[in-house]
Structures are given as C-alpha cells and as structure tokens.
DSSP file (Angstrom, degrees, kcal/mol; ACC not computed):
  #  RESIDUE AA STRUCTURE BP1 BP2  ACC     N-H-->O    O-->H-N    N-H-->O    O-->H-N    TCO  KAPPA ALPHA  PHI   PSI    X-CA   Y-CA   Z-CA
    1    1 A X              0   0    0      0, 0.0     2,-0.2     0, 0.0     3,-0.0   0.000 360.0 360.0 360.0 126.0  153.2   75.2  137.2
    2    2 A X     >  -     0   0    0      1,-0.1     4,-1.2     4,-0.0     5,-0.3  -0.431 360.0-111.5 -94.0 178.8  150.4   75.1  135.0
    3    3 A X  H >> S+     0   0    0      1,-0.2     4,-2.8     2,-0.2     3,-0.9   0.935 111.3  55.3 -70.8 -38.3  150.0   75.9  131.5
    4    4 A X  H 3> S+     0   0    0      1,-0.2     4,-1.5     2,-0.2    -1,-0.2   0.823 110.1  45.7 -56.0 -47.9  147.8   79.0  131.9
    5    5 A X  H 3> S+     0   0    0      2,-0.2     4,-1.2    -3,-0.2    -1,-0.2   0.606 118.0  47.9-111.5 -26.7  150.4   80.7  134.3
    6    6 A X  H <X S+     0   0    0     -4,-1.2     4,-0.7    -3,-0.9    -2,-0.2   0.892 112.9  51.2 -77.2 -59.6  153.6   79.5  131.4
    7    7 A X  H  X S+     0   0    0     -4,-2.8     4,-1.1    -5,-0.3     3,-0.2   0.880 107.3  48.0 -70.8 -32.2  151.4   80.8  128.7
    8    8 A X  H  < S+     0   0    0     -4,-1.5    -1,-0.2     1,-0.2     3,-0.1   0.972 113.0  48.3 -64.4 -46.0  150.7   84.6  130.3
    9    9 A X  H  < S+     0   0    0     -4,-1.2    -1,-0.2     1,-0.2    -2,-0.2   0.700 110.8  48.3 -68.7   2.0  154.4   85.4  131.1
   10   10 A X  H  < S+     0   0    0     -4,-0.7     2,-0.6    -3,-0.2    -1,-0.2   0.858 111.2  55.4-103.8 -35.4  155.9   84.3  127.6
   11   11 A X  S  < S-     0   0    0     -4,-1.1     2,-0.3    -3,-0.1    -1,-0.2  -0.808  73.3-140.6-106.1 128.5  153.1   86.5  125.4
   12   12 A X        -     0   0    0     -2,-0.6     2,-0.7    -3,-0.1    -3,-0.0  -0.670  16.2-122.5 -75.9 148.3  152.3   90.0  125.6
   13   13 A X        -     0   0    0     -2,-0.3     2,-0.2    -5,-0.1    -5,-0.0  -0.869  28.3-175.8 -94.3 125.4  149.1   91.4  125.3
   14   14 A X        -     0   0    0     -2,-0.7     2,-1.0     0, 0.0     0, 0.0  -0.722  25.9-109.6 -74.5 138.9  148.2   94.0  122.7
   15   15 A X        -     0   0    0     -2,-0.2     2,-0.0     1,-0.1    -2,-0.0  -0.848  27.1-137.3-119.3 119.8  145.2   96.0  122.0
   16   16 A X        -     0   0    0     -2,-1.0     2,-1.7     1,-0.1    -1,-0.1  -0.107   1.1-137.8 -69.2 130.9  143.7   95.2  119.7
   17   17 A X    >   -     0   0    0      1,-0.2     3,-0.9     2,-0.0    -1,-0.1  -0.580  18.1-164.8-108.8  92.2  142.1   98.1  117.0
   18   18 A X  G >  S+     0   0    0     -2,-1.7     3,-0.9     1,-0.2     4,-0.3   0.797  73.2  66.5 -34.0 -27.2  138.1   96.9  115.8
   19   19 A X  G >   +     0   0    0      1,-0.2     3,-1.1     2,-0.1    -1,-0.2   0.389  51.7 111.9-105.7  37.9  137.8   99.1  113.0
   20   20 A X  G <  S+     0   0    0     -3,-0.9    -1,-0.2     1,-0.2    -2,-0.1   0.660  83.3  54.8 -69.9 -14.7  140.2   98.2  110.3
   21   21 A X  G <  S+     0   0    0     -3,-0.9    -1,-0.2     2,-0.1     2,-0.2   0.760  92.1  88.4 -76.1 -19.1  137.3   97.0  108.0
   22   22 A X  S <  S-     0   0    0     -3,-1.1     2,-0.2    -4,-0.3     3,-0.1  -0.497  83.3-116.5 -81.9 134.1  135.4  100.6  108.4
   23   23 A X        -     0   0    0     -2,-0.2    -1,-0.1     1,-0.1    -2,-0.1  -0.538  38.8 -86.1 -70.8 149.6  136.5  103.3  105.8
   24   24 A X        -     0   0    0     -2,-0.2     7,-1.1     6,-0.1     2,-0.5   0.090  46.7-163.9 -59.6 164.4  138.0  106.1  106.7
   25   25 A X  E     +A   30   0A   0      5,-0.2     2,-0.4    -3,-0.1     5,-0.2  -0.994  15.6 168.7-138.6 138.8  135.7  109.1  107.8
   26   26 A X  E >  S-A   29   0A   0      3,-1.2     3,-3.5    -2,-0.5     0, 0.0  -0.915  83.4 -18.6-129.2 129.6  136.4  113.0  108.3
   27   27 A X  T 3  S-     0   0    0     -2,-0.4     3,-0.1     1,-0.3    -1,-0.0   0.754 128.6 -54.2  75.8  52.9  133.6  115.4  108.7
   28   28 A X  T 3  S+     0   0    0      1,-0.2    -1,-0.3     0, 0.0     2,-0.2   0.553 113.4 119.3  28.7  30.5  131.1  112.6  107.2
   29   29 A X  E <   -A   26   0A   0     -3,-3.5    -3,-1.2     2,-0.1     2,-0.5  -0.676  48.8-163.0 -90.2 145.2  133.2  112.3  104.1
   30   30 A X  E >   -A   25   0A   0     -2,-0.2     3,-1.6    -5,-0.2     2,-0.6  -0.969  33.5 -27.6-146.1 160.9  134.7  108.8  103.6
   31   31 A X  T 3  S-     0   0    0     -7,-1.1     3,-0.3    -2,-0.5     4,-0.1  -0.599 122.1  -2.7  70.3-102.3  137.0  106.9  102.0
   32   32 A X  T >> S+     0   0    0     -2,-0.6     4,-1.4     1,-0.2     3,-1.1   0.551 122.4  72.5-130.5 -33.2  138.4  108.2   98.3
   33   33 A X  T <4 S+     0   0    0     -3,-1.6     4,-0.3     1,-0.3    -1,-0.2   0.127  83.9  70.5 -91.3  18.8  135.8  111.3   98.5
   34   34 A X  T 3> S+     0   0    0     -3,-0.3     4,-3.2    -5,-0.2    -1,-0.3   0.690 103.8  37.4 -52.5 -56.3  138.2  112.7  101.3
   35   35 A X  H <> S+     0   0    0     -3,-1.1     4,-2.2     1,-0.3    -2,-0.2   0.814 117.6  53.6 -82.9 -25.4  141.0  113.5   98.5
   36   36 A X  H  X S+     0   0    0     -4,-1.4     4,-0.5     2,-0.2    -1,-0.3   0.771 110.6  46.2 -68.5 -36.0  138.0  114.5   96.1
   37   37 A X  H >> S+     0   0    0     -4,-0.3     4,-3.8     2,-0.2     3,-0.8   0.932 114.6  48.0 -34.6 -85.2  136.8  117.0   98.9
   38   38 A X  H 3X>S+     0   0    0     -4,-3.2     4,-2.3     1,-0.3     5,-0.7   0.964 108.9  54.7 -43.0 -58.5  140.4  118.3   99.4
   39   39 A X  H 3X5S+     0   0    0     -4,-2.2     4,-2.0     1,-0.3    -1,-0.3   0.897 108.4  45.3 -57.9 -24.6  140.9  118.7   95.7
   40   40 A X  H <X5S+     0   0    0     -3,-0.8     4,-1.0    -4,-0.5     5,-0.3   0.921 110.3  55.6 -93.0 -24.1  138.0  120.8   95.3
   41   41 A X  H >X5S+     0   0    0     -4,-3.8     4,-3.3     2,-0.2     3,-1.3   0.984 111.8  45.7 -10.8 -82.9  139.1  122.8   98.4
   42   42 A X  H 3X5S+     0   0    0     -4,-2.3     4,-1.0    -5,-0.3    -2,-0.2   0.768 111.2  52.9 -51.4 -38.7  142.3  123.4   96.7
   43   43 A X  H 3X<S+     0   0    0     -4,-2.0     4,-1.8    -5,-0.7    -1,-0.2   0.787  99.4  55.0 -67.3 -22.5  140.8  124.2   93.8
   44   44 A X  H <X S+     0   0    0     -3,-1.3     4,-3.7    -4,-1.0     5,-0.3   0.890 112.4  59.4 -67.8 -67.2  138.3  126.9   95.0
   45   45 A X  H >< S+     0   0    0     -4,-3.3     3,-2.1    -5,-0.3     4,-0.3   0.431 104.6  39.6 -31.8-116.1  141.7  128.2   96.2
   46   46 A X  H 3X S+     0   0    0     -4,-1.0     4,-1.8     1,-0.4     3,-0.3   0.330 114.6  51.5 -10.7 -76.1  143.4  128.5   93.4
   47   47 A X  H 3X S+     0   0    0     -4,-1.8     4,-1.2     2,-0.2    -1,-0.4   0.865 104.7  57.3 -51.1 -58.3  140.8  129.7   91.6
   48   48 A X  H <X S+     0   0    0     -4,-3.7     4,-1.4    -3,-2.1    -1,-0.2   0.966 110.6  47.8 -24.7 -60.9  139.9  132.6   94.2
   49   49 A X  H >> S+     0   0    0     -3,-0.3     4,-2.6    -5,-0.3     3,-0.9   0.937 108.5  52.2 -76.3 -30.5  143.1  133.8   93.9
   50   50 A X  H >X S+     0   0    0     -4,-1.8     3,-2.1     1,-0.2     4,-1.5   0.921 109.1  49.4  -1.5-105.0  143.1  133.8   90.3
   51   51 A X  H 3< S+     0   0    0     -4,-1.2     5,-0.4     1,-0.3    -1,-0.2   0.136 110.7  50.5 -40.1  -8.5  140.2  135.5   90.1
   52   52 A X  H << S+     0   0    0     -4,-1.4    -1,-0.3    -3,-0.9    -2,-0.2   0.692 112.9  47.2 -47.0 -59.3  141.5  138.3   92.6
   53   53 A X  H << S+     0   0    0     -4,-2.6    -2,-0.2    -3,-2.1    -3,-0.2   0.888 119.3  33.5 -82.4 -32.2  144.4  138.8   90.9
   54   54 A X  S  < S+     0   0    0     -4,-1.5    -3,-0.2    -5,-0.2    -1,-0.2   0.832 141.5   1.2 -96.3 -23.8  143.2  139.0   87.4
   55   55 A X  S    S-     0   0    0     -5,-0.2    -3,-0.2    -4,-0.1     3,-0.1   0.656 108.2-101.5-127.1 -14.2  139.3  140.9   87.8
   56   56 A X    >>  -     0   0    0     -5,-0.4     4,-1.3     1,-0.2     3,-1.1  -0.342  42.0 -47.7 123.2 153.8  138.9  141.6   92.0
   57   57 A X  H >> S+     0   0    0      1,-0.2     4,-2.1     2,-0.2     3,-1.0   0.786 124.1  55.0   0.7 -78.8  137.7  140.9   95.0
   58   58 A X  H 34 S+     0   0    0      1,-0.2    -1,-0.2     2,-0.2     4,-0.1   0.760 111.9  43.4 -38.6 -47.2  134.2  140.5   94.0
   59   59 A X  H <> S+     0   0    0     -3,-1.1     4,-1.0    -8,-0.2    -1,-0.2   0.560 113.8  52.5 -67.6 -18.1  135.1  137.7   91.2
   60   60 A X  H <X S+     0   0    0     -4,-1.3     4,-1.4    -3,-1.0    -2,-0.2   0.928 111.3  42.2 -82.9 -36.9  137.3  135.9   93.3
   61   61 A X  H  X S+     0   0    0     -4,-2.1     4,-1.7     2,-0.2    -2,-0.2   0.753 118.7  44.3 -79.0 -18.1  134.9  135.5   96.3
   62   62 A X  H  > S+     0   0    0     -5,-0.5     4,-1.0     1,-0.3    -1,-0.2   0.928 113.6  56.2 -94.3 -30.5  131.7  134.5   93.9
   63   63 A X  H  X S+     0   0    0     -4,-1.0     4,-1.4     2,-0.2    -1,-0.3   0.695 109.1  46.7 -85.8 -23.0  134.4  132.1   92.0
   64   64 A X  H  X S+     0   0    0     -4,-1.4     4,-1.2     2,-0.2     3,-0.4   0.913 109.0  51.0 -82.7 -66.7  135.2  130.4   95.4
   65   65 A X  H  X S+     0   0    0     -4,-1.7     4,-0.9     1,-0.3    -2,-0.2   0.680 109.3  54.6 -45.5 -15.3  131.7  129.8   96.5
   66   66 A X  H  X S+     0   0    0     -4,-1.0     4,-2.3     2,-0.2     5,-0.3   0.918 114.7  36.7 -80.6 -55.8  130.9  128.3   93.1
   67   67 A X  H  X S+     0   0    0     -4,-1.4     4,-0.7    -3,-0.4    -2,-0.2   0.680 112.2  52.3 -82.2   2.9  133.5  125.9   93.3
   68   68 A X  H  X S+     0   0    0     -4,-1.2     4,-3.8     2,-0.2     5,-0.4   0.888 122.0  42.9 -94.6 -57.6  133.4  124.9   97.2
   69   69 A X  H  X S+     0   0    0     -4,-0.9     4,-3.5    -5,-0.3    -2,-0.2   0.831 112.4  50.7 -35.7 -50.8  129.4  124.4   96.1
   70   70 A X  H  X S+     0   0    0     -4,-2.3     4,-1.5     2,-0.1    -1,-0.3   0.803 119.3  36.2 -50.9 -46.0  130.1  122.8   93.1
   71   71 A X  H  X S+     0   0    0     -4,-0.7     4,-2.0    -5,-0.3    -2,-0.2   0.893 112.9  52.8 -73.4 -36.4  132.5  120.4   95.0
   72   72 A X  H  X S+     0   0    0     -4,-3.8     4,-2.7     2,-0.2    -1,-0.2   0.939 109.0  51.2 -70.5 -48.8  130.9  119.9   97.8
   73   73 A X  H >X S+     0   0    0     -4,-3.5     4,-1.5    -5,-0.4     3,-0.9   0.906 114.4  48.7 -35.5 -66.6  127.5  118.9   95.7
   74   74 A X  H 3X S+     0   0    0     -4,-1.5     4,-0.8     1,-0.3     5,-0.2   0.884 107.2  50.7 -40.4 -74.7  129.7  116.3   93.6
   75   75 A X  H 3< S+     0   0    0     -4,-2.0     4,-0.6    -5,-0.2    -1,-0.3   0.735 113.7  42.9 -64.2 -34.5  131.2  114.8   96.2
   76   76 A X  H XX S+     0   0    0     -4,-2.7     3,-3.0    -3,-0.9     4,-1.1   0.992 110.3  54.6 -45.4 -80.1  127.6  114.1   98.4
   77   77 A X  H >< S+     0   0    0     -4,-1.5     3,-5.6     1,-0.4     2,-1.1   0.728 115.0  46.8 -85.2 -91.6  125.8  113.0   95.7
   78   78 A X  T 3< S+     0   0    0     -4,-0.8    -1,-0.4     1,-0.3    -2,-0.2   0.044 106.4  46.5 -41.6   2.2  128.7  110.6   95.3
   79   79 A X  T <4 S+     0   0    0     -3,-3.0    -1,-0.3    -2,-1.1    -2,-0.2   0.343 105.3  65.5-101.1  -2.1  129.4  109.2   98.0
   80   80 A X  S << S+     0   0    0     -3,-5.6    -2,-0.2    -4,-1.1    -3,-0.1   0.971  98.1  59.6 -68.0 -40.1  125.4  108.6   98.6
   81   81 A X  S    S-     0   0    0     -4,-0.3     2,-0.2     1,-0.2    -1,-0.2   0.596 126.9 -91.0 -62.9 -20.5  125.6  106.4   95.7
   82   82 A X        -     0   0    0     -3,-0.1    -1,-0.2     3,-0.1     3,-0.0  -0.691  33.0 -89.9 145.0-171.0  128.5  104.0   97.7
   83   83 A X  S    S+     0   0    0     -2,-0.2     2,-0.4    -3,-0.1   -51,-0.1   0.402 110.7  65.6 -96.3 -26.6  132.4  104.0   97.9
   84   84 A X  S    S-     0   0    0     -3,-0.1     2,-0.5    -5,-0.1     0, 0.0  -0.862  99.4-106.2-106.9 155.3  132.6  101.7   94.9
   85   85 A X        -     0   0    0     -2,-0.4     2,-0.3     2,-0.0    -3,-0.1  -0.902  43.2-162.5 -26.8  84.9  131.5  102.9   91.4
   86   86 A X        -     0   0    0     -2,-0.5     2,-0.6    -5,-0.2    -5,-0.0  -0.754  16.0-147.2  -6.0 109.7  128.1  101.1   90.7
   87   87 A X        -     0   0    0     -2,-0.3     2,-0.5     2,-0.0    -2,-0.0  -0.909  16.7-164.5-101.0 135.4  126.7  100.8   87.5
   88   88 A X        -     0   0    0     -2,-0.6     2,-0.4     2,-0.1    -2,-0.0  -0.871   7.4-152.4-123.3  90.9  122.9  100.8   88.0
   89   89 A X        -     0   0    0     -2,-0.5     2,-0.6     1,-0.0    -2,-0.0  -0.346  14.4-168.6 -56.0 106.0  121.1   99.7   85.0
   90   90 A X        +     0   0    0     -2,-0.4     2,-0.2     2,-0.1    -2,-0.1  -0.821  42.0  63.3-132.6 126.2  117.4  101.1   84.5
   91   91 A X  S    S-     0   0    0     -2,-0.6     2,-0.4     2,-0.0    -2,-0.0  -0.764  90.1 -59.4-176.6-165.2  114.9  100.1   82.3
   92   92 A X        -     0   0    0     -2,-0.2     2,-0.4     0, 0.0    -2,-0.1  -0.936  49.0-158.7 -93.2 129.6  112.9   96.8   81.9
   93   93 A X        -     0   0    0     -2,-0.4    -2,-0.0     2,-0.0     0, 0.0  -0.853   4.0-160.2-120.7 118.4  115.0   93.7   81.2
   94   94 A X        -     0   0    0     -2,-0.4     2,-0.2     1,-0.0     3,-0.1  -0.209   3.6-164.6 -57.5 161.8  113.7   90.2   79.5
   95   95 A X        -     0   0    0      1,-0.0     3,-0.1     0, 0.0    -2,-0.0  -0.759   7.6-165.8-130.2 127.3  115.4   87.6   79.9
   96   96 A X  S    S+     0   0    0      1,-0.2     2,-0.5    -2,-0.2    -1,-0.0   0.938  80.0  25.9 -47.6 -63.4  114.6   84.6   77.6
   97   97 A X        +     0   0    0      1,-0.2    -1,-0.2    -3,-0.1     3,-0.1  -0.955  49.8 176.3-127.6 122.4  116.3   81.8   79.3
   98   98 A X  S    S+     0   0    0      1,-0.5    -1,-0.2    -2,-0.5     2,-0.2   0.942  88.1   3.0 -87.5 -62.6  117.1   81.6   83.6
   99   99 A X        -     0   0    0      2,-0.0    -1,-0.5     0, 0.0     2,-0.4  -0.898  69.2-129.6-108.0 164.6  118.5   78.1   82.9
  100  100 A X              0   0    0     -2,-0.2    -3,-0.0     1,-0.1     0, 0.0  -0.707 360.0 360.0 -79.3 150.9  119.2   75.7   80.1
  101  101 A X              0   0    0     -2,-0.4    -1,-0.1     0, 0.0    -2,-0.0   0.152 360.0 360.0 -77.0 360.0  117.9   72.5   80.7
C-alpha cells in the first residue's frame, strides 16, 4: 500500500469556492451600496404612497421618480469612487522635509 492510495480514502474532497475575496455584486451594485440601493428603493416607496395618499396620483408618481433618480445617482457616483470611503485631497502640497538626516 502506498501513501497516495492511504491518503485518498481517509480525506474527502470538497470544492472549493474562488471568490470569497470579491465583493458582493447584484445588478452592478456591490458591496455596502446594495443596502444603500434597497434603502432608496424603500424609500421611493414610502414616499409614493405618501404622496398618493395625502395630494394624488400625480404627486405620488413624480415623488417616486425623484427619489428612485435621486438614489440611484448617489449610489453610482459612489460606488465609482471605491467601496471604502477615500478621502482625496486636492490642491498643491509642499512638503519641507522628505527625510531628516
């Protein structure tokens, strides 16, 4: 008996899932801007029916396209900028000293 033929029967094989480093993705939303997407969903909701119930049809429908527009902008423009918060400093900057000696 060799070791290769001891070592297959004792271990099962598993398959193995490559993309646990990738963030998550729905409709080409990713990561944290998923639940930011849903919330402004849910909010367009909310706010339709609002506005339905309290001035009409008309205000409710123009008060959902404003926020699904509104939300949807926000959430692009922020997730082009990355997944993490970046602060991006712009200006000119001196700097006096790169090392002491």
């Amino acid at each position: 008996m060799s070791a290769d033929s001891n070592s297959d029967s004792r271990y099962a094989e598993y398959p193995l899932f490559k993309g646990l480093q990738k963030p998550l993705e729905f409709m080409g939303v990713q990561g944290r801007y998923i639940y930011w997407a849903a919330g402004a969903i849910g909010g367009a909701i909310i706010g339709f029916i609002v506005a339905y119930c309290l001035i009409g049809f008309l205000a409710g429908l123009i008060t959902l396209v404003l926020a699904l527009g509104t939300g949807a902008a926000f959430v692009f423009i922020k997730q082009k900028k990355g997944l993490h918060s970046k602060k991006s400093d712009k200006g000119v900057f001196i700097y006096a000293y790169s090392k002491r000696v």
